[in-house]
Every structure is written in C-alpha cells, then in structure tokens.
C-alpha positions as CSV (number, residue, x, y, z in Angstrom):
1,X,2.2,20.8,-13.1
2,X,2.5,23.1,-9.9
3,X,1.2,22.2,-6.4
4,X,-2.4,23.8,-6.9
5,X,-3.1,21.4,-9.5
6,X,-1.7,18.6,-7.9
7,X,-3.9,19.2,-4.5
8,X,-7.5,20.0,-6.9
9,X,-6.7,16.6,-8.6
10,X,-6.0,15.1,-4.8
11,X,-9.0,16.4,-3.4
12,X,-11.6,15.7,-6.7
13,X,-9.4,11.6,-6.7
14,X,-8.3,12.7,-10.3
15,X,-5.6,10.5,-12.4
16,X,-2.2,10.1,-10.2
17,X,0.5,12.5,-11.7
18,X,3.5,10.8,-13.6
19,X,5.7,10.7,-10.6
20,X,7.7,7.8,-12.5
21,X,8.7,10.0,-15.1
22,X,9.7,12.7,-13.3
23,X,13.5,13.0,-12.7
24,X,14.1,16.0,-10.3
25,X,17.2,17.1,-8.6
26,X,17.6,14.9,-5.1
27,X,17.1,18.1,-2.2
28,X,18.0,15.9,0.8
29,X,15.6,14.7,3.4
30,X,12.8,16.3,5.6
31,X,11.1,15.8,8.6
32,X,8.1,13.6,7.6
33,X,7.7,10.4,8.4
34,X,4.7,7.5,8.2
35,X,4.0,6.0,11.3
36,X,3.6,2.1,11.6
37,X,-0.1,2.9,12.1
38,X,-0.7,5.0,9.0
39,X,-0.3,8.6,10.6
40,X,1.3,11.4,9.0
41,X,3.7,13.4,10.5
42,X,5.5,16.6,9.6
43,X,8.0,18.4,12.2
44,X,6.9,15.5,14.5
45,X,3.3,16.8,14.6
46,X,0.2,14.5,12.9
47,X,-0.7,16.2,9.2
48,X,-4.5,16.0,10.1
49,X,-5.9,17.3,6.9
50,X,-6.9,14.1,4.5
51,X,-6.7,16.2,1.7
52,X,-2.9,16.9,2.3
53,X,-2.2,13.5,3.4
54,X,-3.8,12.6,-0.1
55,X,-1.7,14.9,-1.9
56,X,1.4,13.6,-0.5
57,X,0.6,10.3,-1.1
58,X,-0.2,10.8,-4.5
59,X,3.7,12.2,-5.2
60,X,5.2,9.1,-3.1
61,X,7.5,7.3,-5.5
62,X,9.7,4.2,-3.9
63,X,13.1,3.6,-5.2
64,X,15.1,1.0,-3.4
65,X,14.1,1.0,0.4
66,X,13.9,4.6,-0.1
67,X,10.8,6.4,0.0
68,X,10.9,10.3,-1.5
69,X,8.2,12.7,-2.3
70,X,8.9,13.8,-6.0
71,X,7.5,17.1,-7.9
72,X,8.5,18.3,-11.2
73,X,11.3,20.5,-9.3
74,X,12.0,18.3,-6.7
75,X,12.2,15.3,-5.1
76,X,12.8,14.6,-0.9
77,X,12.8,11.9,1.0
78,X,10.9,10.8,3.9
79,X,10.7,8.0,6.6
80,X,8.0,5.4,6.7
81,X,8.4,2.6,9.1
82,X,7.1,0.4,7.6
83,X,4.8,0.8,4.4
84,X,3.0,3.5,3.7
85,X,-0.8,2.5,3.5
86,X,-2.9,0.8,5.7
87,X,-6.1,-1.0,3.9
88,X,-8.8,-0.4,6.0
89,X,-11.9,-2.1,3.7
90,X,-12.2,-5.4,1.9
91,X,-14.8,-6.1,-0.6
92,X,-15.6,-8.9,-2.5
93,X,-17.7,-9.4,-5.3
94,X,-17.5,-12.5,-7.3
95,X,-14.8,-13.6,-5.3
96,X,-12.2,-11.3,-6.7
97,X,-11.0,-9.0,-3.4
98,X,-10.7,-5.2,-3.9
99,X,-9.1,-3.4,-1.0
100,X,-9.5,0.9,-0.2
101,X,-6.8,2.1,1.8
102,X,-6.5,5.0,4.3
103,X,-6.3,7.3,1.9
104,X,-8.4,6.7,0.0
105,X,-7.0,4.4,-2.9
106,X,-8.9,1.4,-4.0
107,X,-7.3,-1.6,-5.3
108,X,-8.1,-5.1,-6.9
109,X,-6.2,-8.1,-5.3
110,X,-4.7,-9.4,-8.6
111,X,-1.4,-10.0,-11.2
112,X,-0.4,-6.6,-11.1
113,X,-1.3,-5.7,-7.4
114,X,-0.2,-9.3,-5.6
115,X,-0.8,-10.2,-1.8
116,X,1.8,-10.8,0.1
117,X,2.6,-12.5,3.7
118,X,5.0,-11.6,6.0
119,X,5.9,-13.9,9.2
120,X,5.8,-12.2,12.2
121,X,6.2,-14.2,15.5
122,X,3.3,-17.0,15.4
123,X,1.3,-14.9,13.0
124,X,1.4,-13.6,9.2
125,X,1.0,-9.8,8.1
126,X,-0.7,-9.2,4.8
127,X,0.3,-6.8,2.5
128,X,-0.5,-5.8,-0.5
129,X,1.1,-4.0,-3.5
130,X,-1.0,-0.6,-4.2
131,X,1.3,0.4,-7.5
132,X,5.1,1.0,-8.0
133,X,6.3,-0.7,-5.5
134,X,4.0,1.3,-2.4
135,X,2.0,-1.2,-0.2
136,X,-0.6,-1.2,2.2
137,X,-0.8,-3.7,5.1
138,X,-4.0,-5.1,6.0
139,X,-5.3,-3.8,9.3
140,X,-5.8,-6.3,12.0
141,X,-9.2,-6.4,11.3
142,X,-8.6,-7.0,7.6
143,X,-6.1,-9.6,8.4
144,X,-8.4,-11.7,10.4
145,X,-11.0,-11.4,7.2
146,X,-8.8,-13.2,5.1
147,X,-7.5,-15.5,7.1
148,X,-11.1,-16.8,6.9
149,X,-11.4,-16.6,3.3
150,X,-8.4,-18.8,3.4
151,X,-8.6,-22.1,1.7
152,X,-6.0,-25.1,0.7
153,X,-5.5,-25.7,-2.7
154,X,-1.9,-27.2,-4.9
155,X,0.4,-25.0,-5.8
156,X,3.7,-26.4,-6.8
157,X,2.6,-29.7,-6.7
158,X,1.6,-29.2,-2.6
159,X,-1.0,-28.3,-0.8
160,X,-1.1,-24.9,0.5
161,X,-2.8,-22.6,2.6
162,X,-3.6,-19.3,0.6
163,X,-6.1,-16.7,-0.5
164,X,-7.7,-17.0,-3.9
165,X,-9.1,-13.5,-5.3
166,X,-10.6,-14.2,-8.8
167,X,-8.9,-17.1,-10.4
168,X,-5.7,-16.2,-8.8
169,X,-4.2,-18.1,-5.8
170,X,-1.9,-15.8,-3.4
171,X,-0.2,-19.0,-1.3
172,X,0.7,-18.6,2.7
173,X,1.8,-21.2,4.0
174,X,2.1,-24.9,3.2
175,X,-1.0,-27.0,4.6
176,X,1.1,-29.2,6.7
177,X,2.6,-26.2,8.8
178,X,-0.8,-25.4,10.0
C-alpha cells in the first residue's frame, strides 16, 4: 500500500488501512503537531487541505501516550496536545448517540467506542473513544448537548448522573455531587 492509495481511499472515506498490523522501523519524530483545537500543523504552519488532514489521520496509531503516524515503511511520531479529534455533530436516533468528528469520522456512542468525562475545574470534558485508543473531545457546543440529555439513573447501587446512548449508561458524576 503506497501513499497514492492511501490518500484516493482518504479522499473517497474508503476502509481505514491496517495501521495495527503494521510494524515499521521507528524514524524519530517530526514537526507535526495537533492543536488543542483540532488544527493541523506541519513546520508550525496549519495543514489546510482536509483531504490531507484525512489522510494523516487515517495512519494515526496510539501506543502508550505516544502518538505516531505509521506506513508500511515507516512509522514517526507527532505531538497532539491533547487528543486528536474534535466531534463537531451529535445525532440521535432512537436514543442511541452517533458522533462525526472533524475529519470526518462518524462514530456510535457504545461498548466498543465508550464516553468518557474528564474533570476540569468546575466543569467535565467529554470524550469519546473513536477506535484504538484515538479520541475525540466533544466541542463546547457538543458538551452542553449532552449535558442536557443527562439523566440519573443506579449504577453500582447509587444514583448517578450520566448519559444513556441506547441501553447503555455512560455515568458522570454521582447524583448527590450535583
């Protein structure tokens, strides 16, 4: 699999390539990074094509609290400050919440793609898990969604604050620290 093929399956949304079981040399680290807010950058300047931000996310492989860009050949690693997807639509049919993210990724709020919280001062960031161990944070907007759809419901024999998606549950918070 070269780089054409990889950026004519990024720019038609074809299947992901097999990042996970590719084992390339490590080549050191280069000058991208993922800003907080989702932005691309290469040699400090924004990568503004969404095609190529597509492609490179489509070779992102996490291993640790590592992040590297992995090829056949090669494999490099990168800086992202804090995850590297932001989801920038919610959806919800049936109640079961599907997410797309900023590039383009969609995602179903479930088992194998869980929601998670993070504290942060006097408020929570959401995040959730978009496959391998890559997440997406909500965007503000997002966050204050589903902080609506919230309800209270027992987990582990308390109440707790938490979104449901389907007939999961993803708990917060417990309901008394409301």
């Amino acid at each position: 699999m070269d780089l054409a093929h990889l950026y004519a399956d990024a720019e038609a949304q074809g299947p992901l390539p097999p990042v996970s079981q590719w084992n390339p040399p490590f080549c050191g680290d280069i000058d991208m990074r993922i800003r907080h807010d989702g932005v691309w950058l290469h040699n400090g300047t924004a990568i503004t094509r969404p095609a190529m931000v597509r492609l490179f996310s489509r070779i992102l492989r996490r291993e640790d609290d590592a992040y590297y860009l992995v090829t056949p050949v090669e494999k490099v690693g990168i800086t992202v400050e804090d995850v590297p997807f932001i989801a920038v639509e919610m959806t919800s049919d049936k109640g079961v919440l599907t997410f797309r993210t900023n590039v383009g990724d969609r995602v179903t709020a479930d088992e194998a793609h869980p929601l998670r919280l993070e504290a942060e001062a006097e408020a929570f960031r959401p995040y959730i898990c978009v496959r391998d161990g890559l997440e997406a944070r909500l965007s503000r907007s997002l966050a204050q969604e589903l902080a609506a759809m919230g309800e209270v419901r027992e987990h582990a024999g308390e109440p707790w604050f938490g979104i449901p998606s389907g007939a999961l549950f993803f708990p917060v918070i417990p309901a008394d620290r409301l």
